[in-house]
N, C-alpha and C positions, 0 to 999 in steps of 0.2 A: 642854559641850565647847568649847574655845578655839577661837581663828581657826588659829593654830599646829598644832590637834590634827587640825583639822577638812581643813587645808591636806595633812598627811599622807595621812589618811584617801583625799582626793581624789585621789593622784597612784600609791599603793600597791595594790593589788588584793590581795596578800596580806594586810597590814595592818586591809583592810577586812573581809576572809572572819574573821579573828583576833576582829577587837571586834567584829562581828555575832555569833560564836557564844559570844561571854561575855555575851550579852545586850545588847548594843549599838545600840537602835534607830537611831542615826540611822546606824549604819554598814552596815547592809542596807539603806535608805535612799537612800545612796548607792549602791550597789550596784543595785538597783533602777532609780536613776536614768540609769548608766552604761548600761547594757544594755535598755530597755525597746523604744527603739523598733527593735534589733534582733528581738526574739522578736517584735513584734508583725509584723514586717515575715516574720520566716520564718513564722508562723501563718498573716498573709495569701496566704501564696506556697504553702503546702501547702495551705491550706482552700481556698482564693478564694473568702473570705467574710467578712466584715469583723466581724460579730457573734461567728460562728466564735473567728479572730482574736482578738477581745477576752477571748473565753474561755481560752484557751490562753493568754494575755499572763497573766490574773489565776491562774489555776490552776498557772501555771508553779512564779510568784515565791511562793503561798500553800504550793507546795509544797514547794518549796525551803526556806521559813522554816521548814515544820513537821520536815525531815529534814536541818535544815541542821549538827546535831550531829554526822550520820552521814558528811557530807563527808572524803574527807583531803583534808587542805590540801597536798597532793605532786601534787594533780592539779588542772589548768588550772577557775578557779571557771564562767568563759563557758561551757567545753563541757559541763559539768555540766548546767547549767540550757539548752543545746539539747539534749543527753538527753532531759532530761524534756518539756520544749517541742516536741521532735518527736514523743513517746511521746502529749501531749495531743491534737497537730492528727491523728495517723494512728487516736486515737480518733474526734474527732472526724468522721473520712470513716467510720470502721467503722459507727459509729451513723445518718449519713447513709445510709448505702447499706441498711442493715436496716429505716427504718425509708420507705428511699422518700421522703427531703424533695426532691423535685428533683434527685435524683445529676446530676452532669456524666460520670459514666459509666453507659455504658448495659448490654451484655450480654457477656460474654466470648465470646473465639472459640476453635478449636478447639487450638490450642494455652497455652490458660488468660489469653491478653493482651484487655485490657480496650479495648472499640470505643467509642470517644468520638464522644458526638454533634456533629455538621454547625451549627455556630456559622452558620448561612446569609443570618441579617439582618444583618449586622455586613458592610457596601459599603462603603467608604473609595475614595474615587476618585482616580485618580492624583497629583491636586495633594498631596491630603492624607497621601498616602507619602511624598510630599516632605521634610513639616515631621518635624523629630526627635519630638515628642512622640506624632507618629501609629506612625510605626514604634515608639516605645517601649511602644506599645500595639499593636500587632500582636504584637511579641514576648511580650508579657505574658498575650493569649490563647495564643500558640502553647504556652508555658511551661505556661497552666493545662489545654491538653488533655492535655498528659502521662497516664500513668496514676499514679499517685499513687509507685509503687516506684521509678520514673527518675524524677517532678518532683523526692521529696525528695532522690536522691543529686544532682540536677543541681545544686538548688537549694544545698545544701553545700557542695560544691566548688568548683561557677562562680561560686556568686553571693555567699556568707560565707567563699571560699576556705580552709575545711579540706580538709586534706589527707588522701590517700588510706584512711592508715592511720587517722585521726582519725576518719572516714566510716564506716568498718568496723566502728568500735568505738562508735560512735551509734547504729549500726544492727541491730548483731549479724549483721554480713555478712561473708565474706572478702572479703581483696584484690580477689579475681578477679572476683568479684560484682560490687563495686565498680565498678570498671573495661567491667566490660561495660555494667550499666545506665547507665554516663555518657557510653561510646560510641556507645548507644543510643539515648538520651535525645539526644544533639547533632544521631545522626542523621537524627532526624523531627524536630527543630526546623529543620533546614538545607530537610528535604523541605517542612515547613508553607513555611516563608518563600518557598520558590521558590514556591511555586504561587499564594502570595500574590500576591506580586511579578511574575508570569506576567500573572495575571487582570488585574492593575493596566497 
């Protein structure tokens, strides 16, 4: 491929979805390249697990390649492959939880929401809510107690900014759905941080 060819390829996303599906290695390649360290960052953010993570990065794009015939190219190639990237990580907690590796969730209650365990070693002392990178970390656990139904819609919206309708249809949820687990989800991120920040 030329530098010309290749300069297209780079700047086009239709383009690339085109000559990857005529057989075009280097143009899933690129494609690959453009998007990885998004899916590995939403794998992190639904699994909070970095091995996790790595599986759902490789399982994504392996399966994208293998049904990438079946793509329309009328529909956006990124939410395609967080479809499947969110279909992998929400495997991923399924098989967690069945088979007992440590869940970060522990029992439901009586209304079917899921009781997350008491993160209780994790002391940050004043000074250290100070520094930006401690609070970026305090968010980052409060983000991963979620139950897994509000981290992913929160994690969509707030954090890779699709939109409401886009979220819906990732997740096979209404609107309204939607909307509430993201109003829900901010609301026990608002309550985690106060009590944080209380203790502190």
């Amino acid at each position: 491929m030329s530098e010309a060819q290749a300069a297209t390829l780079a700047g086009d996303e239709s383009v690339l979805v085109s000559g990857a599906k005529a057989g075009n290695y280097a143009a899933f390649e690129e494609l690959v390249n453009r998007y990885e360290k998004k899916i590995y960052r939403l794998g992190m953010n639904i699994t909070g697990n970095p091995e996790d993570a790595e599986d759902v990065l490789q399982e994504t794009f392996l399966k994208a390649f293998e049904h990438l015939p079946e793509f329309r190219e009328d529909s956006r190639f990124y939410t395609w492959i967080v479809r499947i990237a969110v279909n992998e990580a929400l495997m991923k907690l399924r098989k967690r939880r069945s088979s007992k590796e440590v869940p970060f969730e522990e029992t439901e209650d009586q209304d079917g929401e899921i009781q997350i365990r008491d993160y209780a070693d994790w002391k940050p002392n004043p000074e250290q809510l100070m520094a930006r990178e401690e609070m970026e970390e305090i968010l980052r656990e409060a983000i991963q107690a979620l139950p897994p139904g509000f981290r992913t819609v929160f994690y969509l919206r707030d954090v890779e900014g699709l939109d409401t309708e886009e979220t819906a249809q990732l997740l096979n949820l209404s609107i309204g759905a939607v909307k509430a687990r993201l109003f829900r989800a901010r609301l026990r991120l608002r309550e985690e941080l106060s009590k944080v920040l209380r203790r502190a």
